[in-house]
C-alpha positions as CSV (number, residue, x, y, z in Angstrom):
1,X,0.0,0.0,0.0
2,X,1.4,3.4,-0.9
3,X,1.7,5.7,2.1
4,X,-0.5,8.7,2.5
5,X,0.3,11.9,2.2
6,X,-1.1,13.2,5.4
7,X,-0.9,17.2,4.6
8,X,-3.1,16.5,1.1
9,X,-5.9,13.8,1.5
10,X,-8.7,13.7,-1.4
11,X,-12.4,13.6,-0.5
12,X,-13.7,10.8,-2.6
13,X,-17.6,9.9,-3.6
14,X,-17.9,13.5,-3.9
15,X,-20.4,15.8,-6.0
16,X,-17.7,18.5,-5.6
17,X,-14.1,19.1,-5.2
18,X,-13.0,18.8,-1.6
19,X,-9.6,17.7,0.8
20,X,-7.9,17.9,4.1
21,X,-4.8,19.7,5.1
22,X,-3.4,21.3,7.7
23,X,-4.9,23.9,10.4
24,X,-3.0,26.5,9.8
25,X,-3.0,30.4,11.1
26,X,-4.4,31.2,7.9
27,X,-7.9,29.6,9.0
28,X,-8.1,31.3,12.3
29,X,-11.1,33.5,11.3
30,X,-13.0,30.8,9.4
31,X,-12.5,28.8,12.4
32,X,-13.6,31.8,14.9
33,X,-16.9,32.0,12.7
34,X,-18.0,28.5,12.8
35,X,-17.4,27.9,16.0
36,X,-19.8,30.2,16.8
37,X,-22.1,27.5,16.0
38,X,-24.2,26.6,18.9
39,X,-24.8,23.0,18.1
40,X,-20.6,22.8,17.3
41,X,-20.6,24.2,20.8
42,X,-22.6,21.7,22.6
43,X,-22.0,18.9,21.0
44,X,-18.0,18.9,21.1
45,X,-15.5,19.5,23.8
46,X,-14.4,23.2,22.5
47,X,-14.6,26.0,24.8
48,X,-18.1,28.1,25.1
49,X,-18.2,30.6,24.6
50,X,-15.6,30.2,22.0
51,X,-13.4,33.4,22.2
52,X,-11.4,34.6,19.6
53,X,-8.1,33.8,21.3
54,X,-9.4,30.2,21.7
55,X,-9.0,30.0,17.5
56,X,-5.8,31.4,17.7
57,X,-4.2,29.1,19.8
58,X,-5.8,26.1,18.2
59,X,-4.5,27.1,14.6
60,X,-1.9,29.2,14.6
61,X,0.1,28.2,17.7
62,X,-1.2,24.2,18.5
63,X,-1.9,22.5,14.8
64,X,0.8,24.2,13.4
65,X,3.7,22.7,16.4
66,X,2.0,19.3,15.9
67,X,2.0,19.1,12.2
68,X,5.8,20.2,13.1
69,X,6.1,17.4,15.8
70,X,4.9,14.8,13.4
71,X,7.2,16.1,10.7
72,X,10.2,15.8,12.9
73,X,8.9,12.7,14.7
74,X,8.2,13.6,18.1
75,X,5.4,12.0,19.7
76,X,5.2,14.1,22.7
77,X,4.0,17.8,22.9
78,X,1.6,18.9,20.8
79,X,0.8,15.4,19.2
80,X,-0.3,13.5,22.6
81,X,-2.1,16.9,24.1
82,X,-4.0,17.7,21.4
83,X,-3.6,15.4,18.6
84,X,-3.6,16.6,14.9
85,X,-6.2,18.5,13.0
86,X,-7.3,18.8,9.2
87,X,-9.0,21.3,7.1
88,X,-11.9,20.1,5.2
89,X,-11.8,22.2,2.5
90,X,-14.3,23.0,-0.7
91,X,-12.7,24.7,-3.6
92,X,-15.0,27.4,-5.2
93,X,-14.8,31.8,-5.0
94,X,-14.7,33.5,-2.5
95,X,-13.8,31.1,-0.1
96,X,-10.9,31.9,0.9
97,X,-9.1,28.8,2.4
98,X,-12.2,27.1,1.5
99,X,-12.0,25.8,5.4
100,X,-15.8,24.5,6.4
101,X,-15.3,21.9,9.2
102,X,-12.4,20.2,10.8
103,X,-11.6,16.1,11.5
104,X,-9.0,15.5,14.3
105,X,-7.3,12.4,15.3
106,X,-6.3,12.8,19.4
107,X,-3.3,10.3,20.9
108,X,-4.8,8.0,23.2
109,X,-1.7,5.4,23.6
110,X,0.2,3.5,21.6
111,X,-1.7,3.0,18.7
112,X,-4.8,4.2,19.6
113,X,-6.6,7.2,18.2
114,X,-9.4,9.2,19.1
115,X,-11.2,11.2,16.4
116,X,-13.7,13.8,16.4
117,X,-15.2,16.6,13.9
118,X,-17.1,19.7,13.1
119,X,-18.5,21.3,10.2
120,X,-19.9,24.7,9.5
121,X,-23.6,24.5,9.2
122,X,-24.0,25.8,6.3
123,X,-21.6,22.9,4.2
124,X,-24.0,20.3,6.2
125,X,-25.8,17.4,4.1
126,X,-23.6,16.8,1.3
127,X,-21.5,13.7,2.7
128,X,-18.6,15.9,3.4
129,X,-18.1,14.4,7.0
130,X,-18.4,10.9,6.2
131,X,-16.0,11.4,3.1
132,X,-13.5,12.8,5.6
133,X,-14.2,10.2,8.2
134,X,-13.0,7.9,5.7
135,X,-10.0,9.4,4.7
136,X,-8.5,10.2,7.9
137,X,-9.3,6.4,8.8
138,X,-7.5,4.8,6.0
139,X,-4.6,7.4,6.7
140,X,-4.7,6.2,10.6
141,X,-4.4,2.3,9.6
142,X,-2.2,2.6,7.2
143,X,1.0,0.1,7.9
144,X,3.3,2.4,5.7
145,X,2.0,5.8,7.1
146,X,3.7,7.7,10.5
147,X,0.3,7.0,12.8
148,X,-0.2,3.1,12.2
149,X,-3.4,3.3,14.4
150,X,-4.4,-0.3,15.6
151,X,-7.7,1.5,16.8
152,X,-9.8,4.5,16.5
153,X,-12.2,5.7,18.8
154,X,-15.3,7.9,19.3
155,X,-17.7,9.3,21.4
156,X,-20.2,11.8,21.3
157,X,-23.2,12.4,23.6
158,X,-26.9,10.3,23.8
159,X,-28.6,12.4,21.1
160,X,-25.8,13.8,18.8
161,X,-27.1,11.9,15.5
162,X,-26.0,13.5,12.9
163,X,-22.2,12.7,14.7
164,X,-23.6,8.6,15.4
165,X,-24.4,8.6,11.4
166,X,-21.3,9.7,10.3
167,X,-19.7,6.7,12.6
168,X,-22.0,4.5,11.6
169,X,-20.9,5.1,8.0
170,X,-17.8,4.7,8.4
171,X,-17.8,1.4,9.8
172,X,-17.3,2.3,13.6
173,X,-19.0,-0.6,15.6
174,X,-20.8,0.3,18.9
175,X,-19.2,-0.5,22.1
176,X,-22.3,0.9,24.2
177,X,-22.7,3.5,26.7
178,X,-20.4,5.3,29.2
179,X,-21.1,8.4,31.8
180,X,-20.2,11.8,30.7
181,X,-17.6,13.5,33.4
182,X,-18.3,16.9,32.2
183,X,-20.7,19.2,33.9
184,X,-23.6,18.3,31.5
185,X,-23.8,14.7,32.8
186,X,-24.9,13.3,29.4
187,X,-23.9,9.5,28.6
188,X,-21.6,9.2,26.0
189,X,-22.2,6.6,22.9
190,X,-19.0,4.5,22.4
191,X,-17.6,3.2,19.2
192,X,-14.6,1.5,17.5
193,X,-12.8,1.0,14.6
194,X,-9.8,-1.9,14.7
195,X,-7.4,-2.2,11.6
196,X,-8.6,-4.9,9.7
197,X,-11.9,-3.9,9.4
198,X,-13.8,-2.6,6.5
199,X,-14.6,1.6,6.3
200,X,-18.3,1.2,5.4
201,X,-21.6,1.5,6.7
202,X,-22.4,-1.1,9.2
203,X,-25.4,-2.6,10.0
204,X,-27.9,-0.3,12.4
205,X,-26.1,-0.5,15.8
206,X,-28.0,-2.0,19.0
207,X,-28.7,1.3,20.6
208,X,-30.6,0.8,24.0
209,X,-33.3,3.3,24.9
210,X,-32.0,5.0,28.2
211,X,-34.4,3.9,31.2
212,X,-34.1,8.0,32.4
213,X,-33.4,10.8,30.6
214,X,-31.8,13.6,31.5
215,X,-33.2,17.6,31.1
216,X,-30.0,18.6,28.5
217,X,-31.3,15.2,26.6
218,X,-34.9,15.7,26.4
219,X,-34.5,18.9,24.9
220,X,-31.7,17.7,22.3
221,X,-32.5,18.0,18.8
222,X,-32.2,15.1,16.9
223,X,-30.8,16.5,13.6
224,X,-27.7,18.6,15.4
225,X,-24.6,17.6,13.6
């Protein structure tokens, strides 16, 4: 298998043109505007209110030290505190960097990844998330690459389904339920990926219907990405 160029990865199945690269501190506004998202804010773990400063040190002074780390080989610093971060970018005017969303892989241990994503509201419903789902998985598990993942997590909170359809399409299987630690209290869905196994839809995962629900879950959308 030829390795993967990890600062240029093609979107594929696509109706338009689209790739990751690189945060850099050229998308610091873009990020700044998105994350103004409500639902980007409540469904992730990113600061909220998300402050101006908060996209400055993620992409001009974090992503770019672990793209740098990864580079040189270092697998402390940046790389196991905050993991690395892609782009996903849509060609087209007036979009500057074309930055819409990001897809981040997070060191867990040896081998093991955690990844998570946002996208912009507004570049929602076109398969851009699953499409960069996949790509940053076959980068992960491949044997030739620098991150030769064994396994890939995720998580998201009980009622985040636009996030548990992305995972679903990528092949994630469900690992079931664990408590949230964070001042919300909402259960966390778990998933995983293992090398090995194939990046496609799976079947419809066994999701039990919690016996209680908490107040931040029984008004949750259903939709929210």
């Amino acid at each position: 298998m030829a390795s993967h160029d990890l600062t240029r990865l093609p979107l594929a199945g696509l109706t338009e043109t689209a790739w990751l690269s690189p945060i850099t501190a050229d998308d610091v506004e873009a990020v700044f505007r998105i994350c103004q998202d409500p639902d980007i804010q409540r469904w992730t773990t990113l600061p909220s209110p998300y402050r101006h400063s908060d996209a400055v040190g993620f992409a001009a002074d974090l992503q770019p030290q672990a793209w740098a780390d990864l580079a040189a080989g270092h697998w402390s610093g940046a790389i196991s505190s905050v993991g690395l971060s892609w782009g996903i970018r849509r060609s087209g005017p007036g979009t500057g960097t074309g930055l819409c969303g990001v897809i981040g892989l997070k060191w867990i241990r040896e081998e093991v990844w955690e990844i998570g994503w946002w996208l912009d509201p507004a570049a929602r419903g076109r398969g851009l998330m699953t499409a960069a789902a996949r790509a940053v998985l076959e980068a992960a598990f491949d044997p030739a690459g620098p991150l030769r993942a064994s396994q890939v997590l995720w998580r998201a909170g009980v009622g985040n389904q636009a996030s548990r359809a992305v995972a679903q399409r990528s092949g994630f299987h469900y690992l079931g339920l664990e408590p949230d630690r964070s001042a919300d209290q909402v259960p966390l869905w778990r998933a995983a990926l293992t090398a090995g196994q194939p990046i496609r839809p799976v079947v419809p995962w066994p999701i039990p219907q919690p016996s209680t629900r908490t107040s931040a879950q029984a008004e949750a959308d259903p939709a929210r990405q």
